[in-house]
PDB file with SEQRES, HELIX, SHEET and CRYST1 records, atoms N, CA, C and O in Angstrom:
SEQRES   1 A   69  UNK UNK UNK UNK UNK UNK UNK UNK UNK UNK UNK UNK UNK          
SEQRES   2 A   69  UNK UNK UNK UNK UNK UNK UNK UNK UNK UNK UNK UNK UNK          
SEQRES   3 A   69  UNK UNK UNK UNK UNK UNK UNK UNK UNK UNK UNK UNK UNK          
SEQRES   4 A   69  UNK UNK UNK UNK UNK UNK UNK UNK UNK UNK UNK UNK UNK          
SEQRES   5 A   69  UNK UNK UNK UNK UNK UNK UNK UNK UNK UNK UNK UNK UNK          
SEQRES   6 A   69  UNK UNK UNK UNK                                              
HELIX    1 AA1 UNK A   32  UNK A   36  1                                   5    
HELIX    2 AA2 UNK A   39  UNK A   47  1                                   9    
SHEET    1 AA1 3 UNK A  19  UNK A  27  0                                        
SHEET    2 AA1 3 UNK A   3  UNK A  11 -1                                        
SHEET    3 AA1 3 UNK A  60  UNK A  62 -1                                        
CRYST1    1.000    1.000    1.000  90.00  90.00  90.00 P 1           1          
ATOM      1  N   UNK A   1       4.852  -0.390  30.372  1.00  0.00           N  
ATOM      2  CA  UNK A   1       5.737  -0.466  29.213  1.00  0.00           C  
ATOM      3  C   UNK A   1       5.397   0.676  28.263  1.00  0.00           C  
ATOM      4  O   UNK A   1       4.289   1.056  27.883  1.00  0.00           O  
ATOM      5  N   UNK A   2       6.791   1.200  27.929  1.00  0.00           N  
ATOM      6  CA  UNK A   2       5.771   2.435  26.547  1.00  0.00           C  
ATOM      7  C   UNK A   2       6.485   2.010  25.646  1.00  0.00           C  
ATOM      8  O   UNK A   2       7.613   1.535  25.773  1.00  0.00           O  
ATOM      9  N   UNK A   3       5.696   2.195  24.390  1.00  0.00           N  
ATOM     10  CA  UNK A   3       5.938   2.239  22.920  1.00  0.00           C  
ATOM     11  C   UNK A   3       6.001   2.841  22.115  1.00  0.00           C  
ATOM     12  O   UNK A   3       5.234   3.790  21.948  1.00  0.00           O  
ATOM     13  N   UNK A   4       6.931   2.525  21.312  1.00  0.00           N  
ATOM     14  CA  UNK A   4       7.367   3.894  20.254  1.00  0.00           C  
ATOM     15  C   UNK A   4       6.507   2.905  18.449  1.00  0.00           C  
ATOM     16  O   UNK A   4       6.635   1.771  17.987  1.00  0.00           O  
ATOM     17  N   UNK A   5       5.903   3.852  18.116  1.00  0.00           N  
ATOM     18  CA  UNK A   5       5.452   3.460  16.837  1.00  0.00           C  
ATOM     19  C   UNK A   5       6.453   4.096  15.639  1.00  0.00           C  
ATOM     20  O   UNK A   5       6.404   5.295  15.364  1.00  0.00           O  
ATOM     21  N   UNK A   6       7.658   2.864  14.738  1.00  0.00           N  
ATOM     22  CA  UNK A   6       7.368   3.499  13.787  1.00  0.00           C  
ATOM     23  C   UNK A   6       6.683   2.925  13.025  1.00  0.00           C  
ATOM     24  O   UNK A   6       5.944   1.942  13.094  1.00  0.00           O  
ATOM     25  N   UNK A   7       7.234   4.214  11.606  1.00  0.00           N  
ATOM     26  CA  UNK A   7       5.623   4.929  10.833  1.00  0.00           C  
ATOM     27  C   UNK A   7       6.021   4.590   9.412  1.00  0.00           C  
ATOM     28  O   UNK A   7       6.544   5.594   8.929  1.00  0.00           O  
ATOM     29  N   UNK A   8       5.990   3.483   8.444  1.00  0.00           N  
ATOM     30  CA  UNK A   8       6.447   3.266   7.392  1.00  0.00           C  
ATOM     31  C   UNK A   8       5.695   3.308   6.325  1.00  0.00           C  
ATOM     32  O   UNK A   8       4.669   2.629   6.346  1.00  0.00           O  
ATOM     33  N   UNK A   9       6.014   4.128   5.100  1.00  0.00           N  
ATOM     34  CA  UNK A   9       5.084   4.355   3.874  1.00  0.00           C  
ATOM     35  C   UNK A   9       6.035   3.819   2.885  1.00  0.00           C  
ATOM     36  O   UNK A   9       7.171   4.014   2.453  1.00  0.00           O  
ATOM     37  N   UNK A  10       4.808   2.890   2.708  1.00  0.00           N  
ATOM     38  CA  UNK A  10       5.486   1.604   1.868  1.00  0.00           C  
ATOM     39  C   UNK A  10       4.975   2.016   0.417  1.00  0.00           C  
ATOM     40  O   UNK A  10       4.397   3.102   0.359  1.00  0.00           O  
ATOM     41  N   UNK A  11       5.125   1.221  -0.866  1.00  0.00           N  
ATOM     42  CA  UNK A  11       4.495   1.485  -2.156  1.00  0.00           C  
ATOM     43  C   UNK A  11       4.862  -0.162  -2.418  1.00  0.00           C  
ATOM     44  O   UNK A  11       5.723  -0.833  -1.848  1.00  0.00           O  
ATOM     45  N   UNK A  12       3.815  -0.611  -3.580  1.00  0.00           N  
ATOM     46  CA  UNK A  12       4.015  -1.527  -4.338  1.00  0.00           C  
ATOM     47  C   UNK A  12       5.212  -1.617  -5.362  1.00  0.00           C  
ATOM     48  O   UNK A  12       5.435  -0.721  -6.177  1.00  0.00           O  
ATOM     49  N   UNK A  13       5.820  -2.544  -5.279  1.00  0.00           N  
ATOM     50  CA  UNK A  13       6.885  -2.405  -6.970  1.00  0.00           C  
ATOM     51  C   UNK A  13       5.788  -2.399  -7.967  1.00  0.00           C  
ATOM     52  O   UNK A  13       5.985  -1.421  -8.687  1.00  0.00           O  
ATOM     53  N   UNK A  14       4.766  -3.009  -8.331  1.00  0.00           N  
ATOM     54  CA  UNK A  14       4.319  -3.039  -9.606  1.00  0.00           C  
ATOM     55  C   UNK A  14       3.365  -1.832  -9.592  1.00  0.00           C  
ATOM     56  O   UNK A  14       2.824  -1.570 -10.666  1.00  0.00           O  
ATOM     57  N   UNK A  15       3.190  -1.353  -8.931  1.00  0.00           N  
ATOM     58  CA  UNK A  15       2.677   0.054  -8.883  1.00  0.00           C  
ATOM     59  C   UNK A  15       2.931   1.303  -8.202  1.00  0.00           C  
ATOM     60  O   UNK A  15       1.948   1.855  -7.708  1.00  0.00           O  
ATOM     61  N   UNK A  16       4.253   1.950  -8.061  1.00  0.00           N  
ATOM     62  CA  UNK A  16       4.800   2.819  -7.039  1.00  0.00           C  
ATOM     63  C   UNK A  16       3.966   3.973  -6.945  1.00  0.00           C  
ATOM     64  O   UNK A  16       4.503   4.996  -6.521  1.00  0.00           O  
ATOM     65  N   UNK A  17       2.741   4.011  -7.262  1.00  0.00           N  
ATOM     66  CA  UNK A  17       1.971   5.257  -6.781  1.00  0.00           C  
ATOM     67  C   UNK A  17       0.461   4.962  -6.023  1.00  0.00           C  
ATOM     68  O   UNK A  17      -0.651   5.488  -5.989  1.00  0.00           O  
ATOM     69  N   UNK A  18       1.171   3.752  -5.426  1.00  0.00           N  
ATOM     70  CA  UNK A  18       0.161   2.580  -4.725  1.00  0.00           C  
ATOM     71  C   UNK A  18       0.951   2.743  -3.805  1.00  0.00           C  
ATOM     72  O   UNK A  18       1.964   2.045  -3.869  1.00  0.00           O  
ATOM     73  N   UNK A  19       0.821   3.689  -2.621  1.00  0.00           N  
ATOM     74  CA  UNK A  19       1.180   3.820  -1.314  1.00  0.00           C  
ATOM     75  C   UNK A  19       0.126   3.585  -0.043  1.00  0.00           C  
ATOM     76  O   UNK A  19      -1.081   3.799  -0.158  1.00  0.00           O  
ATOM     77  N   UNK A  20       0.797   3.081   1.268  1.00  0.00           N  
ATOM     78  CA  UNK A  20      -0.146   2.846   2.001  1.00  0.00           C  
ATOM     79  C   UNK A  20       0.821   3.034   3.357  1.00  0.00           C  
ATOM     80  O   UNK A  20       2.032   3.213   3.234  1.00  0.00           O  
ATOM     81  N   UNK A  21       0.053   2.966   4.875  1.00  0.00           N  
ATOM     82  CA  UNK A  21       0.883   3.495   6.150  1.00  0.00           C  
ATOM     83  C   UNK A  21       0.688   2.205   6.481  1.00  0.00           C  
ATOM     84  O   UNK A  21      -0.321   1.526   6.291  1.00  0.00           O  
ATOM     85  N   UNK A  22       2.210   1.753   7.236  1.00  0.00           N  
ATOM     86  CA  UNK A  22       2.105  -0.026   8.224  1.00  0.00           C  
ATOM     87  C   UNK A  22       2.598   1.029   9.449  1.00  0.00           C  
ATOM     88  O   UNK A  22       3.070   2.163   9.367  1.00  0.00           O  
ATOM     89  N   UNK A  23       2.287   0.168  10.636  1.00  0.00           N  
ATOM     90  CA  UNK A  23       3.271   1.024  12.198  1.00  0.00           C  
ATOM     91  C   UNK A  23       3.296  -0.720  12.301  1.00  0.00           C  
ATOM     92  O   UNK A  23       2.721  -1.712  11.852  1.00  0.00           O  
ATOM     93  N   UNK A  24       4.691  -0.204  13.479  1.00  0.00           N  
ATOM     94  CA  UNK A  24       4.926  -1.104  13.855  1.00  0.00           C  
ATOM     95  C   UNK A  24       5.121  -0.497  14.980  1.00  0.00           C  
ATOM     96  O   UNK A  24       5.480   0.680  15.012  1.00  0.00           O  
ATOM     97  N   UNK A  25       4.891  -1.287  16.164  1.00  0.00           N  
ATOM     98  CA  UNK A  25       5.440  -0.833  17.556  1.00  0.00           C  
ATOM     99  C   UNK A  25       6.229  -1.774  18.223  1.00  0.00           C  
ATOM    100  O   UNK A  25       6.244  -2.999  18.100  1.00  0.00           O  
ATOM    101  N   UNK A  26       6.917  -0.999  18.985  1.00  0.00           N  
ATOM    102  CA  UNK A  26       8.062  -2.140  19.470  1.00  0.00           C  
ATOM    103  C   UNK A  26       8.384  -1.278  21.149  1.00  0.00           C  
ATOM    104  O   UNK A  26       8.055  -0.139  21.479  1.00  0.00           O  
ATOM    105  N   UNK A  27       8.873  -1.968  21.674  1.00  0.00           N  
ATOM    106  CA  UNK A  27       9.377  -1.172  23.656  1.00  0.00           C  
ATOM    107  C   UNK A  27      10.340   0.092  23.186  1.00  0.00           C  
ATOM    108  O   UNK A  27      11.326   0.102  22.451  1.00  0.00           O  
ATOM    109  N   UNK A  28       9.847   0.865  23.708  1.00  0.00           N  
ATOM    110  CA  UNK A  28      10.914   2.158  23.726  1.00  0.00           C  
ATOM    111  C   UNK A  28      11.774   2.017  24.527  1.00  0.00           C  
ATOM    112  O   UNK A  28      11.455   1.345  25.507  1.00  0.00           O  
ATOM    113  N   UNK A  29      12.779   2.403  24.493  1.00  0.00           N  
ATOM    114  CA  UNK A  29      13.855   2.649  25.376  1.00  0.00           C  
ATOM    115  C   UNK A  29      14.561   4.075  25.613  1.00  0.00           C  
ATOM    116  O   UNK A  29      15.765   4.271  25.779  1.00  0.00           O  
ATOM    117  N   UNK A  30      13.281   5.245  25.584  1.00  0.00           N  
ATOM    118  CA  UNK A  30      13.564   6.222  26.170  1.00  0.00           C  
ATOM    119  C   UNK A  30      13.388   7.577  25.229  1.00  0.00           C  
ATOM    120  O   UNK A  30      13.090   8.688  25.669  1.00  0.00           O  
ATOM    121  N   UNK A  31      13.587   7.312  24.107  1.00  0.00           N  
ATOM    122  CA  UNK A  31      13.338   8.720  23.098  1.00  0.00           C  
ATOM    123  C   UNK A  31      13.194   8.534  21.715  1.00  0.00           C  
ATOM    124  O   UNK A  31      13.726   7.502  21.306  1.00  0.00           O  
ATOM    125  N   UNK A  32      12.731   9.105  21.024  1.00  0.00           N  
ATOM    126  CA  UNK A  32      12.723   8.781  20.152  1.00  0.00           C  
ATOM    127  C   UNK A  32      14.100   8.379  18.796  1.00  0.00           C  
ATOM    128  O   UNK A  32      14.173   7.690  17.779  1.00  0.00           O  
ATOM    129  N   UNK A  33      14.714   9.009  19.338  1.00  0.00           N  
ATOM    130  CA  UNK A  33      16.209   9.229  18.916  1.00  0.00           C  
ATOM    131  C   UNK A  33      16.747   7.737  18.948  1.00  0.00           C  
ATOM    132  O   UNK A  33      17.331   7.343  17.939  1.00  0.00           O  
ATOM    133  N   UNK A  34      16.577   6.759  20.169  1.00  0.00           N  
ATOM    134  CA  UNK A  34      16.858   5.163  20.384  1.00  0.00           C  
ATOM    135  C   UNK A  34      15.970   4.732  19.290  1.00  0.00           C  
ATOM    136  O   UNK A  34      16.484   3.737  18.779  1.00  0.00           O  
ATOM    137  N   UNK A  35      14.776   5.063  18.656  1.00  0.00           N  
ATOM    138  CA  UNK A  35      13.848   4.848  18.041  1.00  0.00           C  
ATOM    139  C   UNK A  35      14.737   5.236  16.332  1.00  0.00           C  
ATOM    140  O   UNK A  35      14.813   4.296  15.541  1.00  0.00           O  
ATOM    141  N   UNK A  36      15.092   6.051  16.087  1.00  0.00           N  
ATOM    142  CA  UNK A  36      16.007   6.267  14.752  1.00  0.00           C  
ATOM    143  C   UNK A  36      17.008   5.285  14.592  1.00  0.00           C  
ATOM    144  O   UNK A  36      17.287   4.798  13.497  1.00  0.00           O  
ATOM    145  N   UNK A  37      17.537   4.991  15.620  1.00  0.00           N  
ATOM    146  CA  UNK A  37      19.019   4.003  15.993  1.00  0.00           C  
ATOM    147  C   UNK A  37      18.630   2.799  15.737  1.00  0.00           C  
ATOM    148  O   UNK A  37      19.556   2.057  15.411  1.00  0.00           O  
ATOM    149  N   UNK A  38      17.320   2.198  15.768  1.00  0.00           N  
ATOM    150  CA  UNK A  38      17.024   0.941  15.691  1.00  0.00           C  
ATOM    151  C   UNK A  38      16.149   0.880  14.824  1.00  0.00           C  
ATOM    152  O   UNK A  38      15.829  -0.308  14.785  1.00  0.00           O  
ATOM    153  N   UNK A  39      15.583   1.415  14.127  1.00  0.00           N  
ATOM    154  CA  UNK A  39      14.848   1.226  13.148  1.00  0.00           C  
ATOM    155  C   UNK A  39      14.964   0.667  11.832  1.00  0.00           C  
ATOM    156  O   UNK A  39      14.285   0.099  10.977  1.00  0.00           O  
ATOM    157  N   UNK A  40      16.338   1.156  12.087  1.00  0.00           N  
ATOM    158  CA  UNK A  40      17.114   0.413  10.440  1.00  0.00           C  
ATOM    159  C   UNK A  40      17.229  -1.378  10.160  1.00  0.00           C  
ATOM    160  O   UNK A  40      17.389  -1.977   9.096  1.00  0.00           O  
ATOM    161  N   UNK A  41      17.081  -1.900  11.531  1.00  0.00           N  
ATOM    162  CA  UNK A  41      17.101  -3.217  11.777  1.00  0.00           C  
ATOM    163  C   UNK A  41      15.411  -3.548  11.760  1.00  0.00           C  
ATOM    164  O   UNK A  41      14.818  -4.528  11.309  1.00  0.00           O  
ATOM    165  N   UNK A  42      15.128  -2.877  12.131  1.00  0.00           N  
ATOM    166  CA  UNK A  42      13.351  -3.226  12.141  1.00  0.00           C  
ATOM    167  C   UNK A  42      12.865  -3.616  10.392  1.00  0.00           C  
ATOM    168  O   UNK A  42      12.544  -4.578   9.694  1.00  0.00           O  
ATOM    169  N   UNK A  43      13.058  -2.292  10.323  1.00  0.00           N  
ATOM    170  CA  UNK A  43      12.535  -1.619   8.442  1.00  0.00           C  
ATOM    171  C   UNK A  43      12.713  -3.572   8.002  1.00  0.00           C  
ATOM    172  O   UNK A  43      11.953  -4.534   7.885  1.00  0.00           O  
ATOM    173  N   UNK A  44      14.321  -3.270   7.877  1.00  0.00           N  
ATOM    174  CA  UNK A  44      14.869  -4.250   7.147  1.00  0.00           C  
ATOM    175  C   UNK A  44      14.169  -5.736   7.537  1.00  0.00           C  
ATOM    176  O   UNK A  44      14.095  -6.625   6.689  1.00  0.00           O  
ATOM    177  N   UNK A  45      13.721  -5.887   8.756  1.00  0.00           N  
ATOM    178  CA  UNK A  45      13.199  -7.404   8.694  1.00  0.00           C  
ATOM    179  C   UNK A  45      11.769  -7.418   8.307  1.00  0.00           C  
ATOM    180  O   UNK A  45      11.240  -8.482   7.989  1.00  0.00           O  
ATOM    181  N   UNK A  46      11.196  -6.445   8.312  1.00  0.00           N  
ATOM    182  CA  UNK A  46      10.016  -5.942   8.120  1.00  0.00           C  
ATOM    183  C   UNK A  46       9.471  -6.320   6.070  1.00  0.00           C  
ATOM    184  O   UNK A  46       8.484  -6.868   5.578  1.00  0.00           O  
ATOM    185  N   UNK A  47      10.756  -5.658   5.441  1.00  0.00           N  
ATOM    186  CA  UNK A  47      11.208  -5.718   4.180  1.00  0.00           C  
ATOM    187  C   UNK A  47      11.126  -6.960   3.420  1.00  0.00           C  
ATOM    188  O   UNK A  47      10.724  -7.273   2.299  1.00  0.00           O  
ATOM    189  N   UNK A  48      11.788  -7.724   4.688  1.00  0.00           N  
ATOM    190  CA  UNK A  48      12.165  -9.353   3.805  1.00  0.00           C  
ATOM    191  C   UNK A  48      11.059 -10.215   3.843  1.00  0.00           C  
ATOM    192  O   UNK A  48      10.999 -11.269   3.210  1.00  0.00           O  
ATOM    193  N   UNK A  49       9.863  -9.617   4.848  1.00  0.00           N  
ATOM    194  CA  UNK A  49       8.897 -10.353   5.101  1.00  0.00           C  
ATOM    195  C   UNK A  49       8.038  -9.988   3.656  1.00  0.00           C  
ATOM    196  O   UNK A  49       7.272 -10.909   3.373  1.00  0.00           O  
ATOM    197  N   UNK A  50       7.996  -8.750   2.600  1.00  0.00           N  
ATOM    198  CA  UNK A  50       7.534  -7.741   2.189  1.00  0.00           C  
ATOM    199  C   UNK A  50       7.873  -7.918   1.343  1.00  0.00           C  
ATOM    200  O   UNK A  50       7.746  -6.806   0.830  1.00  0.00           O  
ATOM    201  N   UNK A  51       8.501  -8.833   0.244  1.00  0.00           N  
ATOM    202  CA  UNK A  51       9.292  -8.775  -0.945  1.00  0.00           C  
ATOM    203  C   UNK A  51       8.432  -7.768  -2.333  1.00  0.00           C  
ATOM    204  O   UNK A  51       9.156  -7.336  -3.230  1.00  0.00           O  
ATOM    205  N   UNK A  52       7.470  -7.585  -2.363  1.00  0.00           N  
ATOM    206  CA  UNK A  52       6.503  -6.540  -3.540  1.00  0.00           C  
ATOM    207  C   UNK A  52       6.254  -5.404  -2.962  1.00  0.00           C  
ATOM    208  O   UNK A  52       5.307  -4.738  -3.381  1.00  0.00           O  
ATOM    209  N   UNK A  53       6.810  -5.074  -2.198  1.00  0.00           N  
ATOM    210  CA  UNK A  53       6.599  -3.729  -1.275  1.00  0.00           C  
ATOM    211  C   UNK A  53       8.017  -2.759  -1.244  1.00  0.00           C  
ATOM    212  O   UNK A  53       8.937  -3.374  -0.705  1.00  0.00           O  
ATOM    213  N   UNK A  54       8.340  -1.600  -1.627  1.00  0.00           N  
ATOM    214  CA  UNK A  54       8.996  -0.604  -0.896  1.00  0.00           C  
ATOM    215  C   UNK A  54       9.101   0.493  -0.038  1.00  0.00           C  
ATOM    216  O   UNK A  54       8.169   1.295   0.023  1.00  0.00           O  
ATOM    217  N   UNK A  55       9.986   0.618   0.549  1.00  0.00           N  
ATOM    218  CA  UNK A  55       9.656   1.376   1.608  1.00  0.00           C  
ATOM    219  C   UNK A  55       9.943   2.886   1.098  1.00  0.00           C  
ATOM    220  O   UNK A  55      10.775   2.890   0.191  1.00  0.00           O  
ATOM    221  N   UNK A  56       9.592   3.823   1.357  1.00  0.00           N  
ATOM    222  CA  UNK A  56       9.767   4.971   0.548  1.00  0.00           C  
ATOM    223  C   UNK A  56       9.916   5.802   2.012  1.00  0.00           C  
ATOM    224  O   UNK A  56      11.085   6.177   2.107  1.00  0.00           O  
ATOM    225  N   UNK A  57       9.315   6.110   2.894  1.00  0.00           N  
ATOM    226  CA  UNK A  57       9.588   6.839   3.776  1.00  0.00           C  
ATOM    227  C   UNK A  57       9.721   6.152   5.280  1.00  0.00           C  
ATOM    228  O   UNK A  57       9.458   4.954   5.390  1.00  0.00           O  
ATOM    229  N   UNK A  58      10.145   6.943   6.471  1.00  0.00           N  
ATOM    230  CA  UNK A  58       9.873   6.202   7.757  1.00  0.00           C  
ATOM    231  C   UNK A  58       9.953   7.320   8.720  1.00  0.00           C  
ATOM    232  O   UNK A  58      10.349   8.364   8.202  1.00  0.00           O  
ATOM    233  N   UNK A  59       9.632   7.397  10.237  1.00  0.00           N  
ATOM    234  CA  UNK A  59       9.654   8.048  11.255  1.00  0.00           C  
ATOM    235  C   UNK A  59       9.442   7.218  12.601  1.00  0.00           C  
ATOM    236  O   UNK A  59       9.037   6.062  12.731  1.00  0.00           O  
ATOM    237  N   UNK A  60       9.830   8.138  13.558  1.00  0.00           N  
ATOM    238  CA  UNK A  60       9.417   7.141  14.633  1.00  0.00           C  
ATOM    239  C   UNK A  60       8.514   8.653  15.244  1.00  0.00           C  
ATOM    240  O   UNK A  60       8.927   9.813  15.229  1.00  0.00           O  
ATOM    241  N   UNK A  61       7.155   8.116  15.762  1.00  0.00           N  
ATOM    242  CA  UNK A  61       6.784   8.673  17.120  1.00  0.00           C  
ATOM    243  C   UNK A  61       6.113   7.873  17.942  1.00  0.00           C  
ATOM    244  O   UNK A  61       5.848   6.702  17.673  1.00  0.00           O  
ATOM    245  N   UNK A  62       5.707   8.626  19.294  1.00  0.00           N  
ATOM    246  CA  UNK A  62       5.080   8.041  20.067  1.00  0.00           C  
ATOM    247  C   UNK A  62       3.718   7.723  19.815  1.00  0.00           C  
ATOM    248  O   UNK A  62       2.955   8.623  19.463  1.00  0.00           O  
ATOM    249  N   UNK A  63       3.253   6.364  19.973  1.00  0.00           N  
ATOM    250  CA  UNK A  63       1.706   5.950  20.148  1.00  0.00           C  
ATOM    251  C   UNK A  63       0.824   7.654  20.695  1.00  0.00           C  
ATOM    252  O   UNK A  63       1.248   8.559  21.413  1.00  0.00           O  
ATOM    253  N   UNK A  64      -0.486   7.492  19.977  1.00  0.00           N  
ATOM    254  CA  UNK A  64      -1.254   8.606  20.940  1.00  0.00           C  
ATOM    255  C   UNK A  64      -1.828   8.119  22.084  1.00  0.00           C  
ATOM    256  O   UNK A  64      -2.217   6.953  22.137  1.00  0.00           O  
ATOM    257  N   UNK A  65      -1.918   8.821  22.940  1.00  0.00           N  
ATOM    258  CA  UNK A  65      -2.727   7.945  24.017  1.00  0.00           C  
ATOM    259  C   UNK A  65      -4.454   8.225  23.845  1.00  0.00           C  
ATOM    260  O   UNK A  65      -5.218   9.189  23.805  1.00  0.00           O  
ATOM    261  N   UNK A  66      -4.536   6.335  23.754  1.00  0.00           N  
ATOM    262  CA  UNK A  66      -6.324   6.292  23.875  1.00  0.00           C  
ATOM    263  C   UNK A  66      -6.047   6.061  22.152  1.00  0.00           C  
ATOM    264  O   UNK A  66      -6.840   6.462  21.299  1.00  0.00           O  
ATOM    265  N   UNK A  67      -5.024   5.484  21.911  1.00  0.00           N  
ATOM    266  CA  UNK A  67      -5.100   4.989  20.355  1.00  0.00           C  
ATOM    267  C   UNK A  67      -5.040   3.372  20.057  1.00  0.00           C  
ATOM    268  O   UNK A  67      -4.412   2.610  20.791  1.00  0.00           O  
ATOM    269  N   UNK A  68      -5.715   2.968  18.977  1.00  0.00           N  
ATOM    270  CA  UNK A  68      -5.274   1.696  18.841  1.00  0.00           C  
ATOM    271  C   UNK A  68      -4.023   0.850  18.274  1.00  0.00           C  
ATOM    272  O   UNK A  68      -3.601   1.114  17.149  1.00  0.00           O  
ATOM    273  N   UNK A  69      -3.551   0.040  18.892  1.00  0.00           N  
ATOM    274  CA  UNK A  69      -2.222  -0.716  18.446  1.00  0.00           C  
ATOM    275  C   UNK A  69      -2.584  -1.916  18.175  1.00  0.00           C  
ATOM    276  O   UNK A  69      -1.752  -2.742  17.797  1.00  0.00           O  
TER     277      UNK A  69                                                      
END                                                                             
């Protein structure tokens, strides 16, 4: 199975210069590009779980290999 990590830099609402990195990994389905296409559904459930958190940036890449998930 391969996995695509995305890469979300979140900030606090009560402190927006309180940033930090979450990944999430999920099954790739081939490029990273399927990885842009679906992410917007990810972010977002990711979000609701997250209510004091914003998301300020995102990307998708591939896991490194010999990295931890």
């Amino acid at each position: 199975m391969n996995l695509v990590d995305l890469v979300l830099t979140v900030c606090t609402l009560a402190d927006p210069t309180s940033c930090r990195t979450e990944h999430l990994y999920f099954e790739s389905h081939g490029s990273l590009i399927q990885c842009m296409m679906l992410a917007p559904v990810e972010i977002a459930k990711w979000a609701e779980n997250h209510p004091g958190l914003k998301i300020v940036r995102w990307k998708c890449v591939f896991p490194e290999k010999g990295g931890e998930i």
